[in-house]
PyMOL Python script that loads the backbone (N, CA, C, O; Angstrom):
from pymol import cmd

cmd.read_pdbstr("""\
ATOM      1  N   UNK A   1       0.832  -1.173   0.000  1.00  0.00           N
ATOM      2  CA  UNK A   1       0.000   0.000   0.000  1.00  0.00           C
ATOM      3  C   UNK A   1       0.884   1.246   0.000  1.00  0.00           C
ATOM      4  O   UNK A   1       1.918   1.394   0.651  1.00  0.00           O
ATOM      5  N   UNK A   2       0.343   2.069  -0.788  1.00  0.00           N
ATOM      6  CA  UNK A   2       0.833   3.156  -0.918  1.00  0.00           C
ATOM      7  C   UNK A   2       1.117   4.301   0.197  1.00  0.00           C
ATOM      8  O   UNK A   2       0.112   4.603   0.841  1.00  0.00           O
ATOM      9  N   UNK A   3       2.491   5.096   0.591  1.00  0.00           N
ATOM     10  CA  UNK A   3       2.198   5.803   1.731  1.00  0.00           C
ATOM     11  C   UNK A   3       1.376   7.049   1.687  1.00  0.00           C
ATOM     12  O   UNK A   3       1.317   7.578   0.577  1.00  0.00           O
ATOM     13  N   UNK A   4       0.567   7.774   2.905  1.00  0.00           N
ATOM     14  CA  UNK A   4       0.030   8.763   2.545  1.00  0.00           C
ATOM     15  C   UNK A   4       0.511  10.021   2.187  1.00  0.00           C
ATOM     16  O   UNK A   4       1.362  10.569   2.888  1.00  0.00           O
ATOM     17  N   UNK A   5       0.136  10.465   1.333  1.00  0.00           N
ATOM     18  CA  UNK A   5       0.558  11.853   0.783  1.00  0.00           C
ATOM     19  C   UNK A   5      -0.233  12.464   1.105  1.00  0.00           C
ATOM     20  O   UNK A   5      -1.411  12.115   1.192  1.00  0.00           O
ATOM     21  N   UNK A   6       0.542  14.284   1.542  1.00  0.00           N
ATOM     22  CA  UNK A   6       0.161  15.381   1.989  1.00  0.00           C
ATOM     23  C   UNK A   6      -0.130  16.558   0.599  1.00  0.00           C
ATOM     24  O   UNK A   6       0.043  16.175  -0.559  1.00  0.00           O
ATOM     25  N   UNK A   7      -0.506  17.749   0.863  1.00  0.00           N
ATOM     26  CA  UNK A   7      -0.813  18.566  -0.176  1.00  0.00           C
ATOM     27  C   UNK A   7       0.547  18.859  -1.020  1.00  0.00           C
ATOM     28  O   UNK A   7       0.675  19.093  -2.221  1.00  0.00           O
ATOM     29  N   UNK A   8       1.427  18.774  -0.085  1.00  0.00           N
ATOM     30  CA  UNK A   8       2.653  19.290  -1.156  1.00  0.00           C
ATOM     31  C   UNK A   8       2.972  18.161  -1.719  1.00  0.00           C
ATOM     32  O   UNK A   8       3.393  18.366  -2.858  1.00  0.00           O
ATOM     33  N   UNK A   9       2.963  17.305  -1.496  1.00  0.00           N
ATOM     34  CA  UNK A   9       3.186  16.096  -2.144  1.00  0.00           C
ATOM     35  C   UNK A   9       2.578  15.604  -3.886  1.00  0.00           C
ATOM     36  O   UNK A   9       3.143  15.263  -4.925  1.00  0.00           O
ATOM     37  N   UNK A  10       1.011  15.826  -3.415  1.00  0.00           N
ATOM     38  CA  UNK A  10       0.031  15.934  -4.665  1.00  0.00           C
ATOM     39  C   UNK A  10       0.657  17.226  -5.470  1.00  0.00           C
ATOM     40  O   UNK A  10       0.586  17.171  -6.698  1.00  0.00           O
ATOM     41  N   UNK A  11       1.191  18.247  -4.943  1.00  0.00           N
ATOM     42  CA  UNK A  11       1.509  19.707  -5.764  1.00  0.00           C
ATOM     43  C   UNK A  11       2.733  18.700  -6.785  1.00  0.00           C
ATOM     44  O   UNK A  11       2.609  18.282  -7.936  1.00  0.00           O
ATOM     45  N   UNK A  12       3.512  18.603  -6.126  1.00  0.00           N
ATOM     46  CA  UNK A  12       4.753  17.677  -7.052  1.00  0.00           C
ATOM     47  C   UNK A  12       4.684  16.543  -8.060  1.00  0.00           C
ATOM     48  O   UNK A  12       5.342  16.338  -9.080  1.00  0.00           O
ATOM     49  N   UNK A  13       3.586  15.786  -7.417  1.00  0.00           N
ATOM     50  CA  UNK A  13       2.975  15.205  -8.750  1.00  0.00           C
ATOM     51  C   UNK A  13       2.786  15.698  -9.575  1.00  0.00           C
ATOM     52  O   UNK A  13       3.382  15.663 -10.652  1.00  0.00           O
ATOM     53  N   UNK A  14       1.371  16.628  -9.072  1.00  0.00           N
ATOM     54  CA  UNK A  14       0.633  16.899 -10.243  1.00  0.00           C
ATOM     55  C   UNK A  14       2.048  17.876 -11.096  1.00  0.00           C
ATOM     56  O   UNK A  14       2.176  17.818 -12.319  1.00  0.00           O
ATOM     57  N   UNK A  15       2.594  18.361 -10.587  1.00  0.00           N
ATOM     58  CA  UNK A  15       3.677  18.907 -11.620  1.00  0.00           C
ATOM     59  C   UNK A  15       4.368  18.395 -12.212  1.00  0.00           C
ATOM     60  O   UNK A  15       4.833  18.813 -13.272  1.00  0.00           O
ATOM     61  N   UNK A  16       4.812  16.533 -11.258  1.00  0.00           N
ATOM     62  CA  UNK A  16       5.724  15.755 -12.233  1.00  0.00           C
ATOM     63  C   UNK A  16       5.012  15.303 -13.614  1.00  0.00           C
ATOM     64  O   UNK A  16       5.582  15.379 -14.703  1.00  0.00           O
ATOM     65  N   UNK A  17       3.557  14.773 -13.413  1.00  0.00           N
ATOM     66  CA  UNK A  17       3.084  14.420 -14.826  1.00  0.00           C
ATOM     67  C   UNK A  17       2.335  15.547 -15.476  1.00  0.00           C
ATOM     68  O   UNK A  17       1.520  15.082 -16.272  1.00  0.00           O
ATOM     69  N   UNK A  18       2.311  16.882 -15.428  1.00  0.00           N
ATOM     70  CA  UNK A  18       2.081  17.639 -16.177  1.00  0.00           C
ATOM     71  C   UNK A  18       3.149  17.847 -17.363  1.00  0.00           C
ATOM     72  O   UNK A  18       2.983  17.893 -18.582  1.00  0.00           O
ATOM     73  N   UNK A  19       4.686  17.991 -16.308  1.00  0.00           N
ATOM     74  CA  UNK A  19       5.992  18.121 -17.090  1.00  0.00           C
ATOM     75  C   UNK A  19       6.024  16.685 -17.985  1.00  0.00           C
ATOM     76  O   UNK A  19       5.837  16.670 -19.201  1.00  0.00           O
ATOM     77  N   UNK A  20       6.248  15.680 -17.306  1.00  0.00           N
ATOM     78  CA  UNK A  20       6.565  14.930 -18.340  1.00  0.00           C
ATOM     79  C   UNK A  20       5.097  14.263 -19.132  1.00  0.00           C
ATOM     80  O   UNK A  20       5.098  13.061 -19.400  1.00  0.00           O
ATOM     81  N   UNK A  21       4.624  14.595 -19.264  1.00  0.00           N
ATOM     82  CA  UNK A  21       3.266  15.141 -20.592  1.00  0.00           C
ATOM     83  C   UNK A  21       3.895  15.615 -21.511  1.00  0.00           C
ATOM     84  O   UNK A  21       4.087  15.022 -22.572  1.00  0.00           O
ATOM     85  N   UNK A  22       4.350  16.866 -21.214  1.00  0.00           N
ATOM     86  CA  UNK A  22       4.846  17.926 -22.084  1.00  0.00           C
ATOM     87  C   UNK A  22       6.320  17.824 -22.625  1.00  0.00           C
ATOM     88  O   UNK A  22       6.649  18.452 -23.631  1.00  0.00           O
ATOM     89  N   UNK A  23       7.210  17.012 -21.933  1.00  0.00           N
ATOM     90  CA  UNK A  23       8.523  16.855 -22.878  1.00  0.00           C
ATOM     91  C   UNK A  23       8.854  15.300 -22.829  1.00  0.00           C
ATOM     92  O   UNK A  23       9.384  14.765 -23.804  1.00  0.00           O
ATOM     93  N   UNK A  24       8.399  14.269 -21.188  1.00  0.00           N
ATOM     94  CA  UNK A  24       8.604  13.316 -21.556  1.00  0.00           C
ATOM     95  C   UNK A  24       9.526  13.320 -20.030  1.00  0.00           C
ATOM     96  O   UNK A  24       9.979  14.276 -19.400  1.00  0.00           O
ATOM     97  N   UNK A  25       9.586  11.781 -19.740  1.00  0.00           N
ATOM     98  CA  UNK A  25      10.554  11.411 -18.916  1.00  0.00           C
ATOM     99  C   UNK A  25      11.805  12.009 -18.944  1.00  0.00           C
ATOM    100  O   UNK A  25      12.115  12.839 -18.090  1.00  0.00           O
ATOM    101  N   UNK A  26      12.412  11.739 -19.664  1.00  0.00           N
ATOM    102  CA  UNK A  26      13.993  11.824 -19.817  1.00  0.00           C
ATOM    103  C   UNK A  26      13.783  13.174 -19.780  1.00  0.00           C
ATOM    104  O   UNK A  26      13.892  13.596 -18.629  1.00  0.00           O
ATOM    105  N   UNK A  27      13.522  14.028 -20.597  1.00  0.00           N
ATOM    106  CA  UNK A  27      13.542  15.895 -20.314  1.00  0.00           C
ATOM    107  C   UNK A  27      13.263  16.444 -19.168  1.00  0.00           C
ATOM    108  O   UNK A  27      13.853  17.478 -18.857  1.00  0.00           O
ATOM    109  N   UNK A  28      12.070  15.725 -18.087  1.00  0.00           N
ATOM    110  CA  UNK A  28      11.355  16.789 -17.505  1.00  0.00           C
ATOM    111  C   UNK A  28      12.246  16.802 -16.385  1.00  0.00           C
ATOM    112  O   UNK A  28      12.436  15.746 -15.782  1.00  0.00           O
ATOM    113  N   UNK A  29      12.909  18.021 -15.968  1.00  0.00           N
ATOM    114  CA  UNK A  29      14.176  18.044 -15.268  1.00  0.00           C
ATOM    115  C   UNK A  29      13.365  18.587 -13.570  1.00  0.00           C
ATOM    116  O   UNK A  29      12.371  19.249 -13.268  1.00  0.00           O
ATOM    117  N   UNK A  30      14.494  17.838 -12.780  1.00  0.00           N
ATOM    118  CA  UNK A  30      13.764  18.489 -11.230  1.00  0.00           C
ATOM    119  C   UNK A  30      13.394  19.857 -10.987  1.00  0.00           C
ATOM    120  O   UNK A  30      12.334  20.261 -10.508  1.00  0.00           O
ATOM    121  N   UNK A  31      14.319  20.478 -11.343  1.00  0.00           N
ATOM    122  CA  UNK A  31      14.189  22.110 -11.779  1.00  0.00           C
ATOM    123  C   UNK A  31      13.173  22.065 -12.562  1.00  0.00           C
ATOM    124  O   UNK A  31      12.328  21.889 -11.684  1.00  0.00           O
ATOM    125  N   UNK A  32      12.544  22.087 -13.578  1.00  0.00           N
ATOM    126  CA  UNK A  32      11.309  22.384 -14.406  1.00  0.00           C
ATOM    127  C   UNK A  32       9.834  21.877 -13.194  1.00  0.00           C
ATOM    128  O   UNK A  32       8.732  22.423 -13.147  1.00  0.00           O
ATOM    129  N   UNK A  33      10.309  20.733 -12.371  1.00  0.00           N
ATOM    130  CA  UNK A  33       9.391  19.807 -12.002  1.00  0.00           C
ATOM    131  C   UNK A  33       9.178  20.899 -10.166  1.00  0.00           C
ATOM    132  O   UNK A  33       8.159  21.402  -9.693  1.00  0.00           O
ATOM    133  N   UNK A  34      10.373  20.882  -9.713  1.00  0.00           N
ATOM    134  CA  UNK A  34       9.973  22.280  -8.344  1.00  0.00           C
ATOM    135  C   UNK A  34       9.422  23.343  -8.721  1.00  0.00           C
ATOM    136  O   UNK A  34       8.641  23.795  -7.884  1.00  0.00           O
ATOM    137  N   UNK A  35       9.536  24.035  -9.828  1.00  0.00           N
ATOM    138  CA  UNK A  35       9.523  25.290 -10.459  1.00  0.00           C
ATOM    139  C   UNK A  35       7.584  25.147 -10.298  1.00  0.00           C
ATOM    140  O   UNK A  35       6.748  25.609  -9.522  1.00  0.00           O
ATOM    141  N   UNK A  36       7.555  24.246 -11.509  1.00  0.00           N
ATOM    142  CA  UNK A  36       5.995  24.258 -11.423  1.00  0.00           C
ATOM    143  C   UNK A  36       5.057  23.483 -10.060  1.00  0.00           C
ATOM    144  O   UNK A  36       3.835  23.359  -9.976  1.00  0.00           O
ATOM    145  N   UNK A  37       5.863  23.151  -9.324  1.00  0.00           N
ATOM    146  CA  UNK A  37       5.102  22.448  -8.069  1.00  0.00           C
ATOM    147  C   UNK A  37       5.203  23.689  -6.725  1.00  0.00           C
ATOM    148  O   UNK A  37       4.752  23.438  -5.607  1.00  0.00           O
ATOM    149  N   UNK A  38       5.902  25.098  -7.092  1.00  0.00           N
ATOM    150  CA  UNK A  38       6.289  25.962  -6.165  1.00  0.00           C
ATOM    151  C   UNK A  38       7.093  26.055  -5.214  1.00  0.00           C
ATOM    152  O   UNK A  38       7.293  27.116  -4.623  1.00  0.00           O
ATOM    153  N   UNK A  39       7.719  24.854  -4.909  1.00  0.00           N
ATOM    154  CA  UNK A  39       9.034  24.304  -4.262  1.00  0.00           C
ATOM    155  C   UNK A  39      10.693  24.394  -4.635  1.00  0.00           C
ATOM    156  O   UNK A  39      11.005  24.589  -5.809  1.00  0.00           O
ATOM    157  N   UNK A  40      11.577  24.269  -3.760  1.00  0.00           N
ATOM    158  CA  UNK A  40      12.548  23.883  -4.050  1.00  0.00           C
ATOM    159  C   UNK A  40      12.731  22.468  -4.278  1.00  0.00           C
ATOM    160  O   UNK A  40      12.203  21.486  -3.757  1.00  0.00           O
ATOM    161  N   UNK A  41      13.720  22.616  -5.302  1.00  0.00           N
ATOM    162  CA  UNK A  41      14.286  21.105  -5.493  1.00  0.00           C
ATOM    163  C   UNK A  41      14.551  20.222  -4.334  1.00  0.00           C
ATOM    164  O   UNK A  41      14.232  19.033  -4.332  1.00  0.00           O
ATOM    165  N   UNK A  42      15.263  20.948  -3.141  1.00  0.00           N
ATOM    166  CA  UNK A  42      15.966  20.290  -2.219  1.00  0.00           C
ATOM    167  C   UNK A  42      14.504  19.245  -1.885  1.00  0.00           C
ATOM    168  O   UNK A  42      14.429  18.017  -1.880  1.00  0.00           O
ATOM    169  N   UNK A  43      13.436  20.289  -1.623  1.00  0.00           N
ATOM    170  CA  UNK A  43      12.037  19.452  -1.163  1.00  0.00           C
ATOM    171  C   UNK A  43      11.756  18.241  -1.523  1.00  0.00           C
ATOM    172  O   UNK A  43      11.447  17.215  -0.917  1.00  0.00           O
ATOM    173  N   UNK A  44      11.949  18.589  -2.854  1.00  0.00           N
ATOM    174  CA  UNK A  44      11.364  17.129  -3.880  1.00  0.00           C
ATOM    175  C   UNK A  44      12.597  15.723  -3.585  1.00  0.00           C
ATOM    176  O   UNK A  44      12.344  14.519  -3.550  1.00  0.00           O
ATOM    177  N   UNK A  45      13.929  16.409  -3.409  1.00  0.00           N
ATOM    178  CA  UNK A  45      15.090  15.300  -2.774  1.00  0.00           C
ATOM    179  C   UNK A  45      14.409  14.912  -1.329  1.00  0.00           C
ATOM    180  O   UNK A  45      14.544  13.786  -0.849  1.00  0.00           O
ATOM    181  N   UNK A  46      13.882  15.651  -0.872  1.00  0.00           N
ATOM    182  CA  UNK A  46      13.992  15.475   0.625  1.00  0.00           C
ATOM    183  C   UNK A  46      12.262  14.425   1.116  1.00  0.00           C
ATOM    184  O   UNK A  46      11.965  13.974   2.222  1.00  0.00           O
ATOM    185  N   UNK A  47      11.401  14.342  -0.300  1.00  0.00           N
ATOM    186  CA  UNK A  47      10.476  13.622   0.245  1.00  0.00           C
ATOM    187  C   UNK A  47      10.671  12.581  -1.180  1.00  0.00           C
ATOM    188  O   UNK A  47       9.808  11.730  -1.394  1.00  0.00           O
ATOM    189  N   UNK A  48      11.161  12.640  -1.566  1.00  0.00           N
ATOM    190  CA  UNK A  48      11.145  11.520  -2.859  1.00  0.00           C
ATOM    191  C   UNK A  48      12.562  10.838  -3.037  1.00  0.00           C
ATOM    192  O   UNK A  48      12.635   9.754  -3.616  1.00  0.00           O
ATOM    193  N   UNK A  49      13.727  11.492  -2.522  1.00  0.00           N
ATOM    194  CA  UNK A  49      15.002  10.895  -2.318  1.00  0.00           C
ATOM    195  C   UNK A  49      15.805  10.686  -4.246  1.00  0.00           C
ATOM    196  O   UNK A  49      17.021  10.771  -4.421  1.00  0.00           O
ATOM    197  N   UNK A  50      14.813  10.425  -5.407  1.00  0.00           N
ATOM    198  CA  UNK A  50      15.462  10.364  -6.142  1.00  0.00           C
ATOM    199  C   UNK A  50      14.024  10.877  -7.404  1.00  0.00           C
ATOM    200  O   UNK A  50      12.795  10.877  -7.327  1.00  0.00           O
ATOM    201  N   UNK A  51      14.657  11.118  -8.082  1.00  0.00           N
ATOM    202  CA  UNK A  51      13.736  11.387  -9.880  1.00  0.00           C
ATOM    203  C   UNK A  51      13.450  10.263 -10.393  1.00  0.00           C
ATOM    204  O   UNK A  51      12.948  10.243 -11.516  1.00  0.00           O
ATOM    205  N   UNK A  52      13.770   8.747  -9.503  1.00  0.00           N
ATOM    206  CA  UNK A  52      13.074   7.435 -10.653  1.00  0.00           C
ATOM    207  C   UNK A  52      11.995   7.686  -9.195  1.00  0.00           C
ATOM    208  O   UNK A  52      10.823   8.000  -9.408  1.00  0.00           O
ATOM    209  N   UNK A  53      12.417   7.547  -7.970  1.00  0.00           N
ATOM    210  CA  UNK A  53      11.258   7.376  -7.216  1.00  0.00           C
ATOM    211  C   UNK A  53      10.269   8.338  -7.184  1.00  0.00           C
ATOM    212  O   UNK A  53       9.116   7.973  -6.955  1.00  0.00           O
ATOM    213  N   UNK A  54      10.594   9.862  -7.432  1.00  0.00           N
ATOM    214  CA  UNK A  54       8.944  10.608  -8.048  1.00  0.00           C
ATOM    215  C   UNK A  54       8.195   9.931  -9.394  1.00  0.00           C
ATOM    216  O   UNK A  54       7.057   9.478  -9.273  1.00  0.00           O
ATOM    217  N   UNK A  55       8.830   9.891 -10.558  1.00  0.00           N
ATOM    218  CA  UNK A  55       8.626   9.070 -11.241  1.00  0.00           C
ATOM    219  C   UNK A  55       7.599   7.986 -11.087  1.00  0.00           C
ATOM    220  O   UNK A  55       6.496   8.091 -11.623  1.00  0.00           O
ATOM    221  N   UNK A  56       8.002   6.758 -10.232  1.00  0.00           N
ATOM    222  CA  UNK A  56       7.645   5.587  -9.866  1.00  0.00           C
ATOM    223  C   UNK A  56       6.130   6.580  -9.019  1.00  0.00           C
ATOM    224  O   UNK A  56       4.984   6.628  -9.464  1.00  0.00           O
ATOM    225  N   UNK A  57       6.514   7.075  -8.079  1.00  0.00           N
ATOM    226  CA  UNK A  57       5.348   7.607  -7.381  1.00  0.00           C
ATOM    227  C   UNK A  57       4.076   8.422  -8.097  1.00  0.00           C
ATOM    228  O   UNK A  57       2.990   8.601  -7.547  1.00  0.00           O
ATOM    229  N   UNK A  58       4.409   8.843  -9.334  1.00  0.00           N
ATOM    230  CA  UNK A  58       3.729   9.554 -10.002  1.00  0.00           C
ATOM    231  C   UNK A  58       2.832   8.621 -11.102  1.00  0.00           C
ATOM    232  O   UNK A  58       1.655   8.801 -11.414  1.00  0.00           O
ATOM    233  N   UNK A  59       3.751   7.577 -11.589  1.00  0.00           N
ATOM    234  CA  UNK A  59       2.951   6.668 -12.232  1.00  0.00           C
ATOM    235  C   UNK A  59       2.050   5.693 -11.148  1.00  0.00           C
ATOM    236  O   UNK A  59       1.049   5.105 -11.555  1.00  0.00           O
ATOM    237  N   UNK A  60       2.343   5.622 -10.237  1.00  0.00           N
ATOM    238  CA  UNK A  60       1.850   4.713  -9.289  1.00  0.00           C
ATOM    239  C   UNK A  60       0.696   5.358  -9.274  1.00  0.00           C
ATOM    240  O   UNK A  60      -0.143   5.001 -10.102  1.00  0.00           O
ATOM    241  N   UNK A  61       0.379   6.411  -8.377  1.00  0.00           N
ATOM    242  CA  UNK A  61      -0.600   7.479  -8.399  1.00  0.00           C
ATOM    243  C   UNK A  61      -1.994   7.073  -9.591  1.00  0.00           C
ATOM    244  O   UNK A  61      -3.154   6.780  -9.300  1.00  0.00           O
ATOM    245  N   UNK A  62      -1.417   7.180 -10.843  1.00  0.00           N
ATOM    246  CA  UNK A  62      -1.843   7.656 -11.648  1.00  0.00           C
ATOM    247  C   UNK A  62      -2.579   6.349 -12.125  1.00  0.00           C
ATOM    248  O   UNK A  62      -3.754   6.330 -12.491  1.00  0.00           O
ATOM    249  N   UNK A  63      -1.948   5.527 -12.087  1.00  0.00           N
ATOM    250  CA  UNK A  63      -2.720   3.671 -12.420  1.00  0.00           C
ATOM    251  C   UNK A  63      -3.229   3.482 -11.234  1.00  0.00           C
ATOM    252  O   UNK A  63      -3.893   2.453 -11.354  1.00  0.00           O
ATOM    253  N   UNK A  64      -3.306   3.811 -10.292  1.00  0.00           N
ATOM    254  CA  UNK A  64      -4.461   4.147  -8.736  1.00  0.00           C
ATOM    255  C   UNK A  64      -5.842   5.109  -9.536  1.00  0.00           C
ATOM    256  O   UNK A  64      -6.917   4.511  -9.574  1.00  0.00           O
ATOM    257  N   UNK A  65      -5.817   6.009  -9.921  1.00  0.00           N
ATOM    258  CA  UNK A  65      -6.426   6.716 -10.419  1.00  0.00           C
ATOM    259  C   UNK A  65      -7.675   6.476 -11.443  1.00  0.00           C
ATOM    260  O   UNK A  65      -8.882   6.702 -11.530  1.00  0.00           O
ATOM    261  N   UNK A  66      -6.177   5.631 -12.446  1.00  0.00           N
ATOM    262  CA  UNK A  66      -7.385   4.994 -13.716  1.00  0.00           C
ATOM    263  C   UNK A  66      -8.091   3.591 -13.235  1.00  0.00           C
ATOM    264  O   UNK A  66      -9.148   3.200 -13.730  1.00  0.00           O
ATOM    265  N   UNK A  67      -7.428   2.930 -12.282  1.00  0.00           N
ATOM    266  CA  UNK A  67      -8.114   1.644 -11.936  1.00  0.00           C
ATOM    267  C   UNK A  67      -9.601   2.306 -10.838  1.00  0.00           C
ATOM    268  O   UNK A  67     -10.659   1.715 -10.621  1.00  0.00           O
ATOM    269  N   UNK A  68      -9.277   3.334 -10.454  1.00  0.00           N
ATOM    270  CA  UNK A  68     -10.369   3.674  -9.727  1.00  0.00           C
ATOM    271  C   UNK A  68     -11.707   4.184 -10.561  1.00  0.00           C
ATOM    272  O   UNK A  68     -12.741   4.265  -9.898  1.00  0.00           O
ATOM    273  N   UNK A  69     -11.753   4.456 -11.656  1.00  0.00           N
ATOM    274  CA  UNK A  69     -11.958   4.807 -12.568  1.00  0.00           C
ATOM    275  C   UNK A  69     -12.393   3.776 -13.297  1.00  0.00           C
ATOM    276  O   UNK A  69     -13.445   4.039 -13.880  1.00  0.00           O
ATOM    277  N   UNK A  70     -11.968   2.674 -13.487  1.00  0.00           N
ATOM    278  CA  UNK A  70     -12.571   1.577 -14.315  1.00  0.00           C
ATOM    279  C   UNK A  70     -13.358   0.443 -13.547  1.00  0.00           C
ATOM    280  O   UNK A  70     -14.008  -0.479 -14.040  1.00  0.00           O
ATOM    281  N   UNK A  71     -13.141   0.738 -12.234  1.00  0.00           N
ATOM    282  CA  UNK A  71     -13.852   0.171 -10.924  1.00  0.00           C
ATOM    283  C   UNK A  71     -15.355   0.489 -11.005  1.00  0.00           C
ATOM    284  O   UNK A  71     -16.313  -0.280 -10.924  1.00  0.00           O
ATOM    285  N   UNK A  72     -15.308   1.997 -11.211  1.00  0.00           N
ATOM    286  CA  UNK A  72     -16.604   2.700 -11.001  1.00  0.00           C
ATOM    287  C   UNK A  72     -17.015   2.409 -12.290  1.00  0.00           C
ATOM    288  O   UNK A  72     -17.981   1.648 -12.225  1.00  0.00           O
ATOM    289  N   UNK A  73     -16.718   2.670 -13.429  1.00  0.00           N
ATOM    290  CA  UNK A  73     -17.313   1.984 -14.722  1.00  0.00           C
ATOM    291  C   UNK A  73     -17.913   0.800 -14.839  1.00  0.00           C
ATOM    292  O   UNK A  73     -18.985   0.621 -15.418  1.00  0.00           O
ATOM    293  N   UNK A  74     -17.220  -0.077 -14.278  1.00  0.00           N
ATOM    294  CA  UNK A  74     -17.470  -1.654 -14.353  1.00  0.00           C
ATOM    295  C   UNK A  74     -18.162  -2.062 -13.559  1.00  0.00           C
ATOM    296  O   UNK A  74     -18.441  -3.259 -13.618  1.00  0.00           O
ATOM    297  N   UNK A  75     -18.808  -1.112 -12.329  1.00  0.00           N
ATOM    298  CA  UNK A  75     -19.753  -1.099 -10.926  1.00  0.00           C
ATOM    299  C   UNK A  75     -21.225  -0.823 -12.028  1.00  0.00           C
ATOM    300  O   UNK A  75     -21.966  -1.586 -12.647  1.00  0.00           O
ATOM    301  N   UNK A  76     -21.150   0.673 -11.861  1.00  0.00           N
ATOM    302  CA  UNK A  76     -22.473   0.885 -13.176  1.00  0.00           C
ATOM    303  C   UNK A  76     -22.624   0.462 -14.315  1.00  0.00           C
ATOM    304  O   UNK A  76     -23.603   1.047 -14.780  1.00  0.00           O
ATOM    305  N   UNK A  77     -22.284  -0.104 -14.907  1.00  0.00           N
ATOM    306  CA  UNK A  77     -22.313  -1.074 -15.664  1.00  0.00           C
ATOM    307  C   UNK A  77     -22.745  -2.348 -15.285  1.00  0.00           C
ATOM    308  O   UNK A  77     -23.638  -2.944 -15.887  1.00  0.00           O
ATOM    309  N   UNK A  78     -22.093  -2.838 -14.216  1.00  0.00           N
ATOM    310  CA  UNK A  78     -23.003  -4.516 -13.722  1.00  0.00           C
ATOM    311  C   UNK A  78     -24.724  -3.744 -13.280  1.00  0.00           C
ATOM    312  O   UNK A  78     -25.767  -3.992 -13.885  1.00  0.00           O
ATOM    313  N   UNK A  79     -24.608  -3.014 -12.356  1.00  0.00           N
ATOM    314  CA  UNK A  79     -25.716  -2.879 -12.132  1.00  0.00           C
ATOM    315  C   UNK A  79     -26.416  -2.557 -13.320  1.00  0.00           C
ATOM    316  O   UNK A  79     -27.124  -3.547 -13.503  1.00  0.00           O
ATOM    317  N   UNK A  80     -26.570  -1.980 -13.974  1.00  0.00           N
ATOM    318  CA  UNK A  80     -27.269  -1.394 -15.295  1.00  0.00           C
ATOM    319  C   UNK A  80     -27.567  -2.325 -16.160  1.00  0.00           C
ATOM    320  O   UNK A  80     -28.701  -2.365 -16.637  1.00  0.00           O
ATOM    321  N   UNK A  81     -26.640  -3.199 -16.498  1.00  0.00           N
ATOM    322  CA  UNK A  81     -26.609  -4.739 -16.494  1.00  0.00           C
ATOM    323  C   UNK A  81     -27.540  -6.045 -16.050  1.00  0.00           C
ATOM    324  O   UNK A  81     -27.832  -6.997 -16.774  1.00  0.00           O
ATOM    325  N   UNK A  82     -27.866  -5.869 -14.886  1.00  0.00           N
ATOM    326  CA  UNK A  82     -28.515  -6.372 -14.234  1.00  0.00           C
ATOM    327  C   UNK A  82     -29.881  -5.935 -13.607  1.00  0.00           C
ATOM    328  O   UNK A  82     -30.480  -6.651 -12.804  1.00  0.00           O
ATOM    329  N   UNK A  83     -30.199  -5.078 -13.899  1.00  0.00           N
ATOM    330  CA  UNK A  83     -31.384  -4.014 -13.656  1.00  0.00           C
ATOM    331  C   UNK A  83     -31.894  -4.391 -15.405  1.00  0.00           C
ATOM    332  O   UNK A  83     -32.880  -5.127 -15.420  1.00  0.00           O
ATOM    333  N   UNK A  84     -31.609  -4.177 -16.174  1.00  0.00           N
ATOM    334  CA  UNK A  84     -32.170  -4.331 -17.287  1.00  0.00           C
ATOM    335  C   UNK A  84     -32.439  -5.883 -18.335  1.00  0.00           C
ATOM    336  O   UNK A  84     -32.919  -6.130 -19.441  1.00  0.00           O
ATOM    337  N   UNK A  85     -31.876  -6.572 -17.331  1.00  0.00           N
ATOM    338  CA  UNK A  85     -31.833  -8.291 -17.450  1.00  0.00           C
ATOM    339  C   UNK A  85     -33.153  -8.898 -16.550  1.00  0.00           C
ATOM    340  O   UNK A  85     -33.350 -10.113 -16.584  1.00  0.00           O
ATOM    341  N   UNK A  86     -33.953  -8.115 -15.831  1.00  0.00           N
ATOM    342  CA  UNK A  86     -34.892  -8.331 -14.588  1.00  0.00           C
ATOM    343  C   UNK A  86     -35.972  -8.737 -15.499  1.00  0.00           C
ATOM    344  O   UNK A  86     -35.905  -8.252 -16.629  1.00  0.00           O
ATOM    345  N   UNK A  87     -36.806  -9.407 -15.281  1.00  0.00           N
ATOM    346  CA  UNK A  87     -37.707  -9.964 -16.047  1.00  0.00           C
ATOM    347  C   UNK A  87     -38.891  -9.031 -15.937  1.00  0.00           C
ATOM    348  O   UNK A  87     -39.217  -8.668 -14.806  1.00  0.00           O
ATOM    349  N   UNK A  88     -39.456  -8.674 -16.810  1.00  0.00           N
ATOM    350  CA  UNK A  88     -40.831  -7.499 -16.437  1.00  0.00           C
ATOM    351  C   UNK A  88     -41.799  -8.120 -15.771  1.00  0.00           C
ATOM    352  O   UNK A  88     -41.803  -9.327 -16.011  1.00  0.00           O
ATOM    353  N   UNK A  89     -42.653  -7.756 -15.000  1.00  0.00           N
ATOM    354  CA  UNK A  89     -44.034  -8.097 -14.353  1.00  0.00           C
ATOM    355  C   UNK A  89     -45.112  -7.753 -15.159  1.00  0.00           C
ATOM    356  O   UNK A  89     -45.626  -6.645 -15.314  1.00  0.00           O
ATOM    357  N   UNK A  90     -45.405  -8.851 -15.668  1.00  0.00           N
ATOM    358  CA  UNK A  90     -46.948  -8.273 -16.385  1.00  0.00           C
ATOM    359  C   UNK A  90     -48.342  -8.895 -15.930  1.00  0.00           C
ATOM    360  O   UNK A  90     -48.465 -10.086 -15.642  1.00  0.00           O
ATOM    361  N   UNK A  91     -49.268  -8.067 -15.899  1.00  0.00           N
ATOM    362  CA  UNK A  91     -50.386  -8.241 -14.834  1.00  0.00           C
ATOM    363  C   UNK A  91     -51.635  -7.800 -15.589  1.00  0.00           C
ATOM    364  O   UNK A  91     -52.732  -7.812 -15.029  1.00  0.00           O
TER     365      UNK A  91
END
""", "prot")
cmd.dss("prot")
cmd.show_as("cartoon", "prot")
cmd.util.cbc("prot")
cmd.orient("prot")
């Protein structure tokens, strides 16, 4: 299980995959990645320890996200599914 993250934490994400959206892993540099999260770099060393582990944390995040997401799809859907499979009452 994933550990909990605080607001600055989500700020750094959401800045790590905005950046690498926009140029890509290999480009999106810590500097580009504090800059847009409002932080210093040192921060992003100091709760992520390295650029594969924001990385890793950011994709992690993010397949948390879409599976949550295809959870709820695949929920309304059975039901909807099954609500419309009900045999009618006719009287």
């Amino acid at each position: 299980m994933a550990a909990a993250r605080d607001d600055m934490d989500e700020r750094i994400l959401d800045a790590a995959l905005t950046r690498v959206l926009q140029v890509g892993i290999r480009r999106a540099s810590l500097d580009d990645i504090a800059r847009r999260a409002g932080v210093n770099r040192v921060t992003i060393y100091r709760r992520f320890t390295t650029k594969e582990n924001l990385i890793d944390a950011m994709l992690a995040r993010e397949i948390q996200r879409t599976l949550a997401e295809v959870t709820t799809i695949a929920t309304a859907t059975r039901a909807w599914t099954t609500r419309s499979r009900r045999p009618s009452s006719t009287c």
